[in-house]
N, C-alpha and C positions, 0 to 999 in steps of 0.2 A: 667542209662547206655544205651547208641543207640546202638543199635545191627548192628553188618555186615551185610551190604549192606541195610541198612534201606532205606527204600521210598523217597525221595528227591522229592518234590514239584517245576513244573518249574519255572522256572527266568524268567515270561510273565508279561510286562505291564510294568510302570516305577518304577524305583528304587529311590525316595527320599531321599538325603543326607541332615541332618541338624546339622546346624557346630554351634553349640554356640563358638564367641571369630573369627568373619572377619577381622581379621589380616593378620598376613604377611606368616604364613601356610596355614590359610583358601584360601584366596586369590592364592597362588602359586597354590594349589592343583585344584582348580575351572579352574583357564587359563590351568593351564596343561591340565587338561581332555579335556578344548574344543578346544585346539592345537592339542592333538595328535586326536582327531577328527575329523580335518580338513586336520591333513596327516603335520602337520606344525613340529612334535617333535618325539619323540620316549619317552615311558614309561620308561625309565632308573630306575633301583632302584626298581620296582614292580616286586615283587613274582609272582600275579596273571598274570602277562599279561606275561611276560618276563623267568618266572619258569618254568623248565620241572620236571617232576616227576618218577622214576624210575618205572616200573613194576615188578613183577617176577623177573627169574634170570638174570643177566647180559649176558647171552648166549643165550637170547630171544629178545635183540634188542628192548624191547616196554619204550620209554621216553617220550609220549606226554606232550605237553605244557599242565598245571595246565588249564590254561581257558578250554582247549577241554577235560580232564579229567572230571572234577567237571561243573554240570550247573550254573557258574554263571551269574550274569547279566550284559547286553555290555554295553560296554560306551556309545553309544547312545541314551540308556535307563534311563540314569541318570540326574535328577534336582535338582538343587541345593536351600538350604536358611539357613539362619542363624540369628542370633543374637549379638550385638555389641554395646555398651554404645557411640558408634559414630555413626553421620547418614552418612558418605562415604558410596555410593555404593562401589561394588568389584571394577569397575574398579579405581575409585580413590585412594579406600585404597589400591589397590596394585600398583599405582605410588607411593601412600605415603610411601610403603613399601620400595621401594629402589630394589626388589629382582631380577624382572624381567625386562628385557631391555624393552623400550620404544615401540620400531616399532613391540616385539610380543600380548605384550598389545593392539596397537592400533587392533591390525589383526583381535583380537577376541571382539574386543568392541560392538559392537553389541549385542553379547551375554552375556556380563557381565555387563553393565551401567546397564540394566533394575534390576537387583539382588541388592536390599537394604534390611540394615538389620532393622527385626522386634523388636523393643523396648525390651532392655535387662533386665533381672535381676540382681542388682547389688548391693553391700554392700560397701562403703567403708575401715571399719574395715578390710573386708577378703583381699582386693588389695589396699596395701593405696598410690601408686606412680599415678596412672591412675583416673582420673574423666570424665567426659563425660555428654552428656543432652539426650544420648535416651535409657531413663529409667524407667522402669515399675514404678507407682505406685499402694498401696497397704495398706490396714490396718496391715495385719497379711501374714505370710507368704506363710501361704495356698491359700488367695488369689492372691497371684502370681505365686503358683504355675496352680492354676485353669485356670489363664491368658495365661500360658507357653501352658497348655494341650489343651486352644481354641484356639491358634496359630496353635500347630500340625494338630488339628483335619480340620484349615481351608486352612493350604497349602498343608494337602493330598486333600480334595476338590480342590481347586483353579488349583493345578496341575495334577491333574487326578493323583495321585501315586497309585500303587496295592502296596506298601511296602515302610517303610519307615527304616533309621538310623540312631543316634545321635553319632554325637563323636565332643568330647571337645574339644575346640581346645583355648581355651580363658587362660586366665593367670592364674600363680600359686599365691593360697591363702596362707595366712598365715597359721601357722602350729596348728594343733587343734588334741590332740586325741581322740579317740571312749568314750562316756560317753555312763548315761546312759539311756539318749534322744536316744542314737542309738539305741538300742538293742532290739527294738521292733517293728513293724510296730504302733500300737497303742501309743506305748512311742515318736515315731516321729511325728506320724498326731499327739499328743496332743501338741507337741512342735511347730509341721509351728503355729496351731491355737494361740499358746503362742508366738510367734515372740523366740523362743528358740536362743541365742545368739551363739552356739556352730549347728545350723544351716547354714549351708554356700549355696553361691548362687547355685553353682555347685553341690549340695545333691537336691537344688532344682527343678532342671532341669535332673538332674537324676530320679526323682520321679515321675515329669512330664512324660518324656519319659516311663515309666516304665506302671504306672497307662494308657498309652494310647496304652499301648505293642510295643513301639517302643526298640530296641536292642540298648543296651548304652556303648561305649566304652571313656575310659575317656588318655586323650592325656597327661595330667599334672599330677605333683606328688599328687595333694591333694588326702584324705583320700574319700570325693566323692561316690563312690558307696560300697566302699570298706568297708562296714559296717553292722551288721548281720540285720539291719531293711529294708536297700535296697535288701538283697542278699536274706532275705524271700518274698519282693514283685517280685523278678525277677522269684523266683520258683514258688508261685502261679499264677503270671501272664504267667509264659513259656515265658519267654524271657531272651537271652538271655543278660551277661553284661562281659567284660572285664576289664581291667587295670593293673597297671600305670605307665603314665611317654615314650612319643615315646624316643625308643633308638636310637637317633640320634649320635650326634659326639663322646664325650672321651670314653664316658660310652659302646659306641659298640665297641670300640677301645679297650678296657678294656675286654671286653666280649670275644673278638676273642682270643687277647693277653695270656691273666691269664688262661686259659685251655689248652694253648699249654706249658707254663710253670712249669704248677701242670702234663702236661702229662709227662713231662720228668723230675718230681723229681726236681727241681731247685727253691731255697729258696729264700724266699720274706724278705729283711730288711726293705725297706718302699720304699712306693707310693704317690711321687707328683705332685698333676693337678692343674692346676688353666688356668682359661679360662677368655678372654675378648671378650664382644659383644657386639653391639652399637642398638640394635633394643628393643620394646617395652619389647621383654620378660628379656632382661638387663634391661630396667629399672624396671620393674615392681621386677628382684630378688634383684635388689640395696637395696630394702628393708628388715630388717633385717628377719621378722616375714616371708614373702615370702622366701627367700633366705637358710631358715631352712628347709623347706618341702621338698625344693628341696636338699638340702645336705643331708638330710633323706636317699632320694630315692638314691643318687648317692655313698654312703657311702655303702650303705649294699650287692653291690655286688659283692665284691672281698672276702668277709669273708665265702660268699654261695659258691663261684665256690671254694675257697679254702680249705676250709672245714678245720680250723687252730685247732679243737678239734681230727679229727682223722690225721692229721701231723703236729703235736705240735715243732717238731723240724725245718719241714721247714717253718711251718704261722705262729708259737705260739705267737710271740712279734712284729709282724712288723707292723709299723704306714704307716698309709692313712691318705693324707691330701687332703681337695677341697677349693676350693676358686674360685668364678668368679666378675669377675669387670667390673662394667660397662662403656663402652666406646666408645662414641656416633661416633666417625669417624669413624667404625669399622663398623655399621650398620648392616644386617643380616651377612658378611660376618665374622662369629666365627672364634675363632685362639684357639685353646689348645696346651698345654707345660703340657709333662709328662716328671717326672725324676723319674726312678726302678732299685732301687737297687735290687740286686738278689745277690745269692752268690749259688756255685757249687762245683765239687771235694773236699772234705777236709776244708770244708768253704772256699775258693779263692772267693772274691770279684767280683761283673762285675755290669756294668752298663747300663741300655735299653733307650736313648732319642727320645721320637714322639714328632713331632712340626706338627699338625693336624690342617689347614689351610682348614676349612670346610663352606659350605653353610648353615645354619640351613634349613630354610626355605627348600631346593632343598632337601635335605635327609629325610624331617619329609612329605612332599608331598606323595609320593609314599607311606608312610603308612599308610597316611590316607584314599589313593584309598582301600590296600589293606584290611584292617579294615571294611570299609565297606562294601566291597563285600562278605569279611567272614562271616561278622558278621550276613549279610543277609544269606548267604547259609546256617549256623548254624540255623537261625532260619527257614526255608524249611524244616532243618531234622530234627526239631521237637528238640533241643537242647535247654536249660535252664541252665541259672543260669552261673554261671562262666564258663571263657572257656579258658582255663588254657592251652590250644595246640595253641593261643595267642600269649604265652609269648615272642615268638619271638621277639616282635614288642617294649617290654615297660623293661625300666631300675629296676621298682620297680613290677614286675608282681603278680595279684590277683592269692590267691590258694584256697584250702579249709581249713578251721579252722584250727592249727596246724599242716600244712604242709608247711616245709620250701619250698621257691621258688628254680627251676631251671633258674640261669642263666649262664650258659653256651651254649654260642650260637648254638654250633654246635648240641647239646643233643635237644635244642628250635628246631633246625631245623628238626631235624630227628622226632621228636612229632609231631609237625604239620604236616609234610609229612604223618606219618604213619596212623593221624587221617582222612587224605582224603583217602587214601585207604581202610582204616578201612569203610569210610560211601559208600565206590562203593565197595566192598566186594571182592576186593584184598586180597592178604596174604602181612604182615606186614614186614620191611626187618628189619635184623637181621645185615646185614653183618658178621654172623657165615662163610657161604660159602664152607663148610668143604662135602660137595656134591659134589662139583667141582673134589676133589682129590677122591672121594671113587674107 
């Protein structure tokens, strides 16, 4: 537990971001930063640069912006590296991406041609649509992970970083649940050494990160950190780790949506999404084993915010469906089709249609600034282990053992607010407000 107003360590020197998966988020999120750097864009979509945060009472007037609240660390301060089963530098891979237009790409070329990615970890079995030739080898899988942690250790050297963070940004693996290779730190070191088949690359680079104290937040649905042998390396190391799943397009549609429905009493007969996208992470779900992990995560958040056990009558029976297709002329630019049924007064029928015509890439960018800038602050305040006032940010969010997740967005947001007040030793708001009238 960090106590009110706990010590916060400054945000001096640089802040190294390490993106395992220089695609078409990595990529967006790298030009972003060195665009709005250059004065070329505006941060749209970030909490940290863009967010203001309430103080005290609303009769005090005090709303500074999050950045000037909490010390985090400037955009200037940050370098970039990553990992990629391709040898595209950024700026390649983000023509190849389709995301960003031509002439802003060129602006910042300079600054992103020199950024190539460092030979990946990678498994076919966990991603089977994607192959690539810049790839680690290895006997065992310890040895790659040893290879991951002499990466880390050489581009905190090479770039002078005082701090470093890792957040996934690479594709979803196929679906694997916790055995009982996880459930141990020693049960998992004997597994990399055994090449343990229910090891995935993404636990590996997790591990990595971890054993080097680097804070790990994971972008994709896989199971990844999310495991009791990483979640005890995260606490004896003091570091901390997040996830999963950025909540990008239906799923935060969904989020915002299904709480204001469950706020006013109005019953759910069923929910259906189905989404088309034409970029790597469509193909890489087109696959069937990938495409389950991720309907995993996208599946179990209407049943959390609704809570169909204490209103049986309005959640009790209603079907969810997902389905995404992949479809190459589409490219990053995502389409979602939601059809909700609901029914109200005396059961009477109605119907909700969203046609969510969204950018992936442009919505999952800004999380990934935000992520890592948290993620670094968390670790200044001496915070470990899961970080659940996060949850914001991810469709499938990590808790503690046997605690159902929060996703309702608005409940994710009032947490995270509260927890940066909590660590500058503010009083927490309530919106009670019943002072106002005494």
């Amino acid at each position: 537990m960090i106590e009110k107003g706990t010590p916060i360590a400054p945000a001096e020197g640089r802040l190294g971001i390490l993106l395992p998966g220089l695609g078409a988020v990595s990529t967006t999120f790298i030009i972003g930063v060195e665009a709005i750097r250059r004065g070329l864009g505006q941060p749209i979509g970030s909490l940290t640069q863009m967010g203001t945060i309430r103080l005290g009472k609303r009769t005090e007037g005090r709303s500074p912006l999050i950045r000037d609240f909490v010390p985090l660390a400037s955009l200037p301060d940050m370098v970039f590296g990553g990992w990629d089963i391709y040898e595209d530098s950024v700026y390649d891979a983000a023509i190849g991406a389709g995301v960003l237009e031509r002439p802003l790409i060129e602006s910042v070329k300079d600054a992103i041609e020199p950024i190539r990615p460092m030979k990946a970890v990678f498994d076919h079995e966990f991603v089977k649509r994607l192959d690539g030739p810049n790839v680690k080898k290895g006997k065992t899988k310890l040895e790659l992970a040893e290879q991951l942690m002499e990466d880390i250790a050489r581009f905190r050297k090479e770039k002078g970083c005082a701090r470093l963070v890792m957040v996934w940004c690479g594709s979803t693996e196929v679906f694997i649940k916790p055995e009982a290779v996880h459930e141990s730190i020693e049960s998992f070191e004997t597994g990399l050494k055994a090449n343990h088949p229910s090891i995935a690359p993404s636990m590996i680079y997790a591990y990595a990160a971890l054993k080097s104290g680097v804070p790990f937040a994971n972008g994709a649905p896989n199971l990844t950190v999310d495991v009791p042998a990483l979640r005890q390396l995260a606490a004896e190391r003091q570091v901390p780790i997040c996830g999963k799943d950025f909540k990008t397009g239906q799923t935060l549609m969904k989020t915002i949506l299904a709480p204001g429905l469950k706020a006013r009493m109005l019953g759910l007969a069923g929910w259906y999404s189905t989404n088309i996208l034409g970029n790597r992470d469509g193909e890489v779900l087109d696959d069937p084993g990938s495409f389950k992990t991720k309907e995993e995560s996208k599946l179990s958040v209407l049943s959390h915010i609704l809570q169909p056990e204490l209103y049986p009558t309005l959640y009790g029976d209603f079907t969810h469906k997902v389905s995404i297709h992949y479809y190459p002329p589409r490219g990053d630019n995502k389409e979602g089709w939601d059809n909700i049924d609901i029914f109200g007064w005396l059961g009477y029928p109605m119907q909700i249609k969203i046609n969510f015509l969204c950018r992936d890439s442009i919505l999952a960018a800004p999380i990934v600034l935000d992520l890592a800038l948290f993620m670094d602050l968390a670790q200044r305040s001496g915070m470990k282990g899961v970080q659940e006032w996060l949850s914001f940010y991810f469709k499938s969010p990590m808790t503690a053992p046997g605690l159902y997740p929060e996703h309702d967005l608005f409940i994710q947001l009032m947490k995270l607010k509260n927890t940066l007040r909590h660590l500058r030793g503010e009083e927490l708001i309530t919106h009670l407000g019943t002072e106002y009238y005494d």
